[in-house]
Z-matrix of the N, CA and C atoms (Angstrom, degrees):
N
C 1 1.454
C 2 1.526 1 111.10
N 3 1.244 2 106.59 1 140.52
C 4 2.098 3 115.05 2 173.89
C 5 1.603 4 104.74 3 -76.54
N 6 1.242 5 115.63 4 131.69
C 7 1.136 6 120.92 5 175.22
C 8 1.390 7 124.85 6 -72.56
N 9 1.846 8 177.80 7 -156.64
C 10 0.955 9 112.78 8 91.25
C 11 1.407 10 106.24 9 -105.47
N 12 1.744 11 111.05 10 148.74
C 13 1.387 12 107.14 11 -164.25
C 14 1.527 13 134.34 12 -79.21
N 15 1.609 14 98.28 13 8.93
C 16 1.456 15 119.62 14 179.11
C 17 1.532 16 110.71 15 -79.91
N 18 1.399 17 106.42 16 -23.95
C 19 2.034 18 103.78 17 -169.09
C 20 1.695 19 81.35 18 -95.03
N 21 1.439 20 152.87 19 40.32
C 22 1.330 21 131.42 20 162.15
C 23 1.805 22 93.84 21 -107.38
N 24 1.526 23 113.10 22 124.75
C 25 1.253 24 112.38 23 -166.28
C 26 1.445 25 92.81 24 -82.82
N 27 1.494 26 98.16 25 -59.61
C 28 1.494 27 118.70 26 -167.08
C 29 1.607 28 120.29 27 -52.29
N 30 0.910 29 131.79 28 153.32
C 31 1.614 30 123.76 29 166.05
C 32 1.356 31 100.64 30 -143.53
N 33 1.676 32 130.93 31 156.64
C 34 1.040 33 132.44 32 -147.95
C 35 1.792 34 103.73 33 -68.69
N 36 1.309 35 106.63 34 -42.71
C 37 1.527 36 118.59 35 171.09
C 38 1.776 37 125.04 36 -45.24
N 39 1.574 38 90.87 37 -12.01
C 40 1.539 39 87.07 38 172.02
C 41 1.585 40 103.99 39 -84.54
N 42 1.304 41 118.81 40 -45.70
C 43 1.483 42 108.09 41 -148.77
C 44 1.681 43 117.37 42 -64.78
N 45 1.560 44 126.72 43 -0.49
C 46 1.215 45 130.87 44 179.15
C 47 1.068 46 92.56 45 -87.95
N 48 1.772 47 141.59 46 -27.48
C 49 1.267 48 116.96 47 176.74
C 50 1.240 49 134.28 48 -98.38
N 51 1.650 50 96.09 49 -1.90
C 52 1.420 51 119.07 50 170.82
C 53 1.540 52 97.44 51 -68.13
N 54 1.123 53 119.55 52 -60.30
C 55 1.903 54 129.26 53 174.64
C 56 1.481 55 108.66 54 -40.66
N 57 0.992 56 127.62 55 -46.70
C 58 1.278 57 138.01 56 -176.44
C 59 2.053 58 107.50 57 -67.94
N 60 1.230 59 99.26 58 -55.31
C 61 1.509 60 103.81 59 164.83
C 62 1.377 61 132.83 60 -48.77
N 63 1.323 62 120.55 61 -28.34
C 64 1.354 63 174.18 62 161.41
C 65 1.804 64 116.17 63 -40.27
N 66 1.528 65 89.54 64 -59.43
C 67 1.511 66 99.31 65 -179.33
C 68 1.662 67 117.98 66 -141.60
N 69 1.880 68 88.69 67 28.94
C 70 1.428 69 92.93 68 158.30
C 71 1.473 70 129.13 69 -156.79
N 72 1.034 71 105.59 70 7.68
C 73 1.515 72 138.96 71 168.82
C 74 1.636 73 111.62 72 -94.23
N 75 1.643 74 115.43 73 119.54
C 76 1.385 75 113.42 74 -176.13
C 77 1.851 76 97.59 75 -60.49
N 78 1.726 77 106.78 76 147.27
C 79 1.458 78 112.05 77 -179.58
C 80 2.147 79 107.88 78 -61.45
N 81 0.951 80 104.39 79 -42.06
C 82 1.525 81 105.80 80 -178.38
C 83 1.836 82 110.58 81 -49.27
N 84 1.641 83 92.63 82 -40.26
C 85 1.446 84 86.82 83 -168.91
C 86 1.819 85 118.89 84 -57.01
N 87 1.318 86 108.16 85 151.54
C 88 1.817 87 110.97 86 -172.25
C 89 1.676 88 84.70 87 -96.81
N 90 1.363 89 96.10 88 142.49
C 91 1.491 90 108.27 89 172.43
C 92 1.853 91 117.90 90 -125.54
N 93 2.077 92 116.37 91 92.29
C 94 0.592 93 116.18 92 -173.15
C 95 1.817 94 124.29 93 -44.51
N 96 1.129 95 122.96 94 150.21
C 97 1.328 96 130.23 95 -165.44
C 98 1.771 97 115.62 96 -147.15
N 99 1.731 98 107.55 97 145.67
C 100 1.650 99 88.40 98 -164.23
C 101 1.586 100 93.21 99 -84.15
N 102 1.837 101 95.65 100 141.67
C 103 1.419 102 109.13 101 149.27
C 104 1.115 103 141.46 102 -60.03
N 105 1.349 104 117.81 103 166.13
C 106 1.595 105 107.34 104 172.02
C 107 1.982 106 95.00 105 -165.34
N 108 1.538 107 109.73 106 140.53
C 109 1.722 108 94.30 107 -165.02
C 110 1.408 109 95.85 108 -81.65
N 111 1.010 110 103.37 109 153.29
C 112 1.936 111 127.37 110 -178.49
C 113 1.475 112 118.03 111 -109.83
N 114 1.248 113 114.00 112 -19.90
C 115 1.458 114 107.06 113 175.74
C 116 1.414 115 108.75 114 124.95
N 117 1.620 116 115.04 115 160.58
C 118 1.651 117 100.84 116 177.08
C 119 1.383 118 116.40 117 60.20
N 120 1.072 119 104.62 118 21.14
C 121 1.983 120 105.72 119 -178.34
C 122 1.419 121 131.03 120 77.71
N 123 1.515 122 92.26 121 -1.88
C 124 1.762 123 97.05 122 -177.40
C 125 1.427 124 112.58 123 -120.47
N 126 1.668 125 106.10 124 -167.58
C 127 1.295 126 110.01 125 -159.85
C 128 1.333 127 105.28 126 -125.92
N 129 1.595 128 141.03 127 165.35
C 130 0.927 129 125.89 128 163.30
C 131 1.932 130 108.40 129 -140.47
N 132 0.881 131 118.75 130 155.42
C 133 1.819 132 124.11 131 152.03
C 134 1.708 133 104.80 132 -13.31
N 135 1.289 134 113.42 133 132.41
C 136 1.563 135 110.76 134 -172.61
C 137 2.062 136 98.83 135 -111.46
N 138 1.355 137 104.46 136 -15.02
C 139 1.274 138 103.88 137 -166.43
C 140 1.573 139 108.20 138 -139.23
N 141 1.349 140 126.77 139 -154.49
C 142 1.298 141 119.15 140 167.89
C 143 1.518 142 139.06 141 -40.99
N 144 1.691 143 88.56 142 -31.38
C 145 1.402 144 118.58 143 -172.92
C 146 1.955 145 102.50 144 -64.33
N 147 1.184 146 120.49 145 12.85
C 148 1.123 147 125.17 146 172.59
C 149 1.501 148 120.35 147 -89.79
N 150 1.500 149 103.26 148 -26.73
C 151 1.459 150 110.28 149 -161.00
C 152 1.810 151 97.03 150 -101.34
N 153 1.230 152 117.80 151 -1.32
C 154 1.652 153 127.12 152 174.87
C 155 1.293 154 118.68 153 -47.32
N 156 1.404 155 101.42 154 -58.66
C 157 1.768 156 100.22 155 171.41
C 158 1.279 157 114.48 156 -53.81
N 159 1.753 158 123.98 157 -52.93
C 160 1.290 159 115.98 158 -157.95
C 161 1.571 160 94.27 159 -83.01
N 162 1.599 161 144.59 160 -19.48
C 163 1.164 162 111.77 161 -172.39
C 164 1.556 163 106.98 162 -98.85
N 165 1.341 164 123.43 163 14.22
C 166 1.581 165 111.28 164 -152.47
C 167 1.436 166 95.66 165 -141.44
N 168 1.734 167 108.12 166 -23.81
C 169 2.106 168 110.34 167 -169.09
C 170 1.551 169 107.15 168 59.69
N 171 1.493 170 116.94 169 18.97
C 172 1.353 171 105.26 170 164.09
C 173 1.059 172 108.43 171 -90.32
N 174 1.776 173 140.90 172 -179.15
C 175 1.449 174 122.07 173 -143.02
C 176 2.404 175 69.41 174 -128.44
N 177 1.383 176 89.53 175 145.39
C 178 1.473 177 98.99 176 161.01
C 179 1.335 178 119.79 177 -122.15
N 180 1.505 179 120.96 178 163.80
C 181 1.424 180 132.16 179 164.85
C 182 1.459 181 116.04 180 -127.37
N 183 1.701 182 116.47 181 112.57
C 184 1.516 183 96.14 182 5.21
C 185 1.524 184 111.77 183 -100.56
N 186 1.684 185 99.44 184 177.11
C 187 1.557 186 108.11 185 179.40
C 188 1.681 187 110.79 186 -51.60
N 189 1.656 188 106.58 187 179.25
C 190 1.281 189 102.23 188 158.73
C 191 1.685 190 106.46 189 -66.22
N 192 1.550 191 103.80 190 165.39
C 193 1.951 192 123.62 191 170.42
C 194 1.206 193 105.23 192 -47.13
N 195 1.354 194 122.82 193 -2.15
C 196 1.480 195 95.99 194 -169.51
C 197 1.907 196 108.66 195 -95.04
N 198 1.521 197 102.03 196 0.71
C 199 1.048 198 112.61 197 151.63
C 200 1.893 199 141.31 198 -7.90
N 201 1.950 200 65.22 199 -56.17
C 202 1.294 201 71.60 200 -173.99
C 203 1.709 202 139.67 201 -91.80
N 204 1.872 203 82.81 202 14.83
C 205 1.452 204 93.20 203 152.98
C 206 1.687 205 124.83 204 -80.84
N 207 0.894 206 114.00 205 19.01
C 208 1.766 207 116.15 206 164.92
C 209 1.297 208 115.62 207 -98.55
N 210 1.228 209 113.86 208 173.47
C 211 1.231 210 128.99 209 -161.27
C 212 1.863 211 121.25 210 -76.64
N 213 0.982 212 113.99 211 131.34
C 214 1.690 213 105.68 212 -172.97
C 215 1.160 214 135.84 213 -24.31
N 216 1.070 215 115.56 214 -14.61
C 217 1.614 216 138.83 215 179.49
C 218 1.114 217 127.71 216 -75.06
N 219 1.758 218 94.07 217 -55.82
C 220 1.614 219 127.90 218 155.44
C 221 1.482 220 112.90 219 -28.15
N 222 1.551 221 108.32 220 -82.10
C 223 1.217 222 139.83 221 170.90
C 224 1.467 223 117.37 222 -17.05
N 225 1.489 224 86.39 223 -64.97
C 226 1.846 225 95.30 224 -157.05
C 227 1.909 226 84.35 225 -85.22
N 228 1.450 227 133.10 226 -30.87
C 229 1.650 228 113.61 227 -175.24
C 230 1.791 229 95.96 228 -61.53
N 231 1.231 230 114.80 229 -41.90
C 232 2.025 231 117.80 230 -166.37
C 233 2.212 232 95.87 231 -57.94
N 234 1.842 233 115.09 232 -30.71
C 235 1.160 234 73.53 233 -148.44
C 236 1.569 235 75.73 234 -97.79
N 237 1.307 236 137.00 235 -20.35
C 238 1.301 237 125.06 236 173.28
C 239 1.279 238 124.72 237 -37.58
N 240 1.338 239 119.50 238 -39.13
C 241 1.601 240 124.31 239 169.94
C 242 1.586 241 91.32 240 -84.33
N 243 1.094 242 162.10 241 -58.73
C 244 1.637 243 143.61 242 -169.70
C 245 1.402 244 96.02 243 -37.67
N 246 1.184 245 124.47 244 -88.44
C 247 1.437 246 139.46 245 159.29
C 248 1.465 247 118.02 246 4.77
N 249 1.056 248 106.99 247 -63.64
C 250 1.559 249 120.79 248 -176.88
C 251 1.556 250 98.64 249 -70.25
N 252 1.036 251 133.07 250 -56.21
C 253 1.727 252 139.70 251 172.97
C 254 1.673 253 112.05 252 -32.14
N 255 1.629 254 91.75 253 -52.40
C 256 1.709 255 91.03 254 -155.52
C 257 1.419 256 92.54 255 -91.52
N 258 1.301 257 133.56 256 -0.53
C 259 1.895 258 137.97 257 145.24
C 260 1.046 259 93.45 258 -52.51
N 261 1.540 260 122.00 259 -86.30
C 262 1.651 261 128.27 260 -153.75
C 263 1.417 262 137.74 261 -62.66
N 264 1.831 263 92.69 262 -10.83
C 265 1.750 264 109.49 263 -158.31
C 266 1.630 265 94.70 264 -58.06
N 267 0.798 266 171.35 265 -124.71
C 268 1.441 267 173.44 266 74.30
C 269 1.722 268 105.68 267 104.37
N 270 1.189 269 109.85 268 12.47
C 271 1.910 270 108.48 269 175.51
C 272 1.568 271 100.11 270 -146.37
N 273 1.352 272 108.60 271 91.58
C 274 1.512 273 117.68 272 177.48
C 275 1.397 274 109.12 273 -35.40
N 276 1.529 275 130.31 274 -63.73
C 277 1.205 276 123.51 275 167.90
C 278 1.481 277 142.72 276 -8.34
N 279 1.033 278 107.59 277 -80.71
C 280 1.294 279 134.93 278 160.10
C 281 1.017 280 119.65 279 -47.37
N 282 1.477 281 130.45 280 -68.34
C 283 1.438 282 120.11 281 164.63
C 284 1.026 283 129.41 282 -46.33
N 285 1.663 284 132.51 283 -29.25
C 286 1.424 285 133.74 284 163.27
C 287 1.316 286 110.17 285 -58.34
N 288 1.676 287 125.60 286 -40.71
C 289 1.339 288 133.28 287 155.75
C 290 1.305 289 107.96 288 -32.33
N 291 0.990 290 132.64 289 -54.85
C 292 1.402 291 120.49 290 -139.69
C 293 1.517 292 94.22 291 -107.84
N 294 1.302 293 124.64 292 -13.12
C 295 1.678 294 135.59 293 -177.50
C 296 1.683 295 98.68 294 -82.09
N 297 1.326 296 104.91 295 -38.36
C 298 1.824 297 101.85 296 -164.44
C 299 1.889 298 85.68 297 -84.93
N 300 1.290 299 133.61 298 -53.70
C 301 1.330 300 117.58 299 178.45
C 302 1.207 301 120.68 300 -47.61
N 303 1.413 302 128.96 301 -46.67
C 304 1.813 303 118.22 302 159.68
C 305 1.206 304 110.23 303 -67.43
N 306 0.992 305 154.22 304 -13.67
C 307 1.191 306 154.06 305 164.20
C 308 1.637 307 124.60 306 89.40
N 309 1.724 308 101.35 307 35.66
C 310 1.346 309 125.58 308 -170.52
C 311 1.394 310 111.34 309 -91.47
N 312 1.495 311 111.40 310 144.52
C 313 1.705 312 103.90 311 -177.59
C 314 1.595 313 101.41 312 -98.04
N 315 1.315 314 101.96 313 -40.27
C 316 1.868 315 99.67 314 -158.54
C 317 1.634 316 109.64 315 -127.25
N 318 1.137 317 109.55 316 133.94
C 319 1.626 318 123.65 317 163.73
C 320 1.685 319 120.31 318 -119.18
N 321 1.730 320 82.29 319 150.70
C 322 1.587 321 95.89 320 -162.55
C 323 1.712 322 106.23 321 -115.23
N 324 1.812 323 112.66 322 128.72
C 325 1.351 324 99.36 323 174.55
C 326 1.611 325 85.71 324 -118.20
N 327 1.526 326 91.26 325 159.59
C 328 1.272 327 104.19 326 -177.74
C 329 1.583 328 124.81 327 -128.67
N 330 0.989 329 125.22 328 172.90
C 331 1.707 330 127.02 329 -155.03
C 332 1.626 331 102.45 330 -63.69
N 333 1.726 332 126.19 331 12.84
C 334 1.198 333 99.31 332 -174.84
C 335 1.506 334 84.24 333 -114.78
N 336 1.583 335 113.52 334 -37.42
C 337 1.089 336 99.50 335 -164.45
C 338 1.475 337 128.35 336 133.86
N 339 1.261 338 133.49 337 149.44
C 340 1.492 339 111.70 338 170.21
C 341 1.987 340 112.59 339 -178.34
N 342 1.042 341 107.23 340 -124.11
C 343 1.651 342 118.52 341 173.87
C 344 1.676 343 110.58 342 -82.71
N 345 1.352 344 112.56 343 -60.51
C 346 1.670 345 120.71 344 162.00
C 347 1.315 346 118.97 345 -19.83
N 348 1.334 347 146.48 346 119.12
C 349 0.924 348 126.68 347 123.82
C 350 1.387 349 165.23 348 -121.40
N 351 1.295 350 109.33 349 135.31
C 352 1.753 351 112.54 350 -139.33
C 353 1.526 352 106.05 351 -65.90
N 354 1.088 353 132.86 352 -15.87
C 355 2.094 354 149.45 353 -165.40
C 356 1.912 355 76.66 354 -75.81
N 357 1.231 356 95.93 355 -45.29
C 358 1.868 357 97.06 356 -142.60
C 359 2.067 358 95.88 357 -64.73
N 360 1.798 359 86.67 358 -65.83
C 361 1.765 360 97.47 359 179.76
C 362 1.505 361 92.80 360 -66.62
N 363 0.993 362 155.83 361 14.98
C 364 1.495 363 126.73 362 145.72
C 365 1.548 364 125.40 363 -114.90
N 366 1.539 365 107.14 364 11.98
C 367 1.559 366 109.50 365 138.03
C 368 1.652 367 132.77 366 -100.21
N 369 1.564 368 95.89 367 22.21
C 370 1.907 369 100.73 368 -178.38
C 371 1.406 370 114.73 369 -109.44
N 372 0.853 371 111.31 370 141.64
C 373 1.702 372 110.73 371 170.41
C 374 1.533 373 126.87 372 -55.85
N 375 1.744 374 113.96 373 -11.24
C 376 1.150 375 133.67 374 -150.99
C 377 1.610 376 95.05 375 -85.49
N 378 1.564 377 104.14 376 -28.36
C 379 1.675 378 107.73 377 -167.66
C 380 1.424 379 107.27 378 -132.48
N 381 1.210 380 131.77 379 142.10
C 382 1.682 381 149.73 380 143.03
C 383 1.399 382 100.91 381 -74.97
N 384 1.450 383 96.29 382 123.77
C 385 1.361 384 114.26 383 127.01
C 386 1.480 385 142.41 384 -54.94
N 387 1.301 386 93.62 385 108.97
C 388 1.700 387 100.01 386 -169.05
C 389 1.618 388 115.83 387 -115.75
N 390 1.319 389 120.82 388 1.81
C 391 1.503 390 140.31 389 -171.15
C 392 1.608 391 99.85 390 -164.81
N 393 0.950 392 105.52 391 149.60
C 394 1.678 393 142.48 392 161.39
C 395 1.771 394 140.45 393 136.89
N 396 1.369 395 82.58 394 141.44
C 397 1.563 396 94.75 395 -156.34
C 398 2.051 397 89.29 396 -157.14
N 399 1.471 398 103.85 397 133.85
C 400 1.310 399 106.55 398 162.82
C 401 1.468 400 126.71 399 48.35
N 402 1.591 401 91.80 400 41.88
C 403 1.532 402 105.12 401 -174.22
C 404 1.743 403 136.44 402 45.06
N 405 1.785 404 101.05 403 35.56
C 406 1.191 405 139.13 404 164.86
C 407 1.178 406 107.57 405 -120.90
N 408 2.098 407 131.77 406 141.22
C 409 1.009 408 133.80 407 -120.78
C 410 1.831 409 88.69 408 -172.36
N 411 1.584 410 113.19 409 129.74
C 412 1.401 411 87.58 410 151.19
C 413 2.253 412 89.85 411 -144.77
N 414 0.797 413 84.61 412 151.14
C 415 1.237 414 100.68 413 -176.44
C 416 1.837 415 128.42 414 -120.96
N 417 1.630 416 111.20 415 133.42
C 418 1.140 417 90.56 416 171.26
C 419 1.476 418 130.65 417 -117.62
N 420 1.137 419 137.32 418 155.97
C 421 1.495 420 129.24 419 -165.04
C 422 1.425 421 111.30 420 -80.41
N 423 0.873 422 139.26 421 132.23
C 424 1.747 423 141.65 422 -148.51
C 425 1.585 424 105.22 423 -90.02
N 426 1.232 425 152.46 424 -162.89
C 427 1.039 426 138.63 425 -179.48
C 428 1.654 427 105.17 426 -121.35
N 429 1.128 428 123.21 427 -12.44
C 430 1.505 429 122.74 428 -160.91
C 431 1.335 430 101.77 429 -91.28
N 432 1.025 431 96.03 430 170.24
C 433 2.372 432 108.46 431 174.84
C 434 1.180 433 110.74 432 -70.15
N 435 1.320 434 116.25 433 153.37
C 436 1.010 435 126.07 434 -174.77
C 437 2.160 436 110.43 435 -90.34
């Protein structure tokens, strides 16, 4: 069978930081992740950062699709912040904006890639580096103003 190599989210370089997320990140905390639209109006994980929930039970944004069995409200708050991400991914600012309004500490880019970008939040004051290895990234949003 042909693979195609665009539906592989994961790449091997994620899963040490998925591990790392794992056993050092409190479980409650949400760990923003890049979007990418999936169809049906929603959004899903564009990179490793997909497989977070299911290997770690920490909660991501956005969630897995299955999302989109909730209620319209649900829906449209998960894709308004997707939305807002894959605007901001590339303007440290803003994305810390939009991390302290959901009230998220840390985002994860991962070895494929996506809206995020990790060059950008890891020349700002807005974020620490708290992971990276092999062009996987997890970062946390700092507490001060922007």
């Amino acid at each position: 069978p042909t693979l195609n190599p665009v539906t592989f989210l994961a790449r091997q370089a994620d899963f040490p930081a998925i591990h790392w997320i794992d056993q050092n990140i409190p479980e409650e905390e949400t760990i923003l992740i890049n979007p990418t639209a999936w169809g049906y109006g929603l959004y899903m994980g564009n990179d490793g950062g997909y497989w977070i929930s299911a290997l770690t039970q920490h909660p991501t944004l956005p969630p897995p699709v299955l999302y989109g069995m909730g209620t319209r409200t649900e829906i449209e708050q998960v894709n308004q912040v997707a939305e807002g991400v894959r605007t901001a991914g590339d303007d440290p600012t803003a994305l810390w904006a939009l991390m302290r309004a959901e009230n998220i500490r840390y985002v994860y880019t991962g070895g494929r890639g996506g809206a995020i970008s990790p060059i950008a939040l890891s020349q700002s004051e807005l974020f620490a580096v708290r992971f990276q290895q092999n062009g996987t990234w997890v970062f946390e949003a700092l507490p001060q103003n922007p």
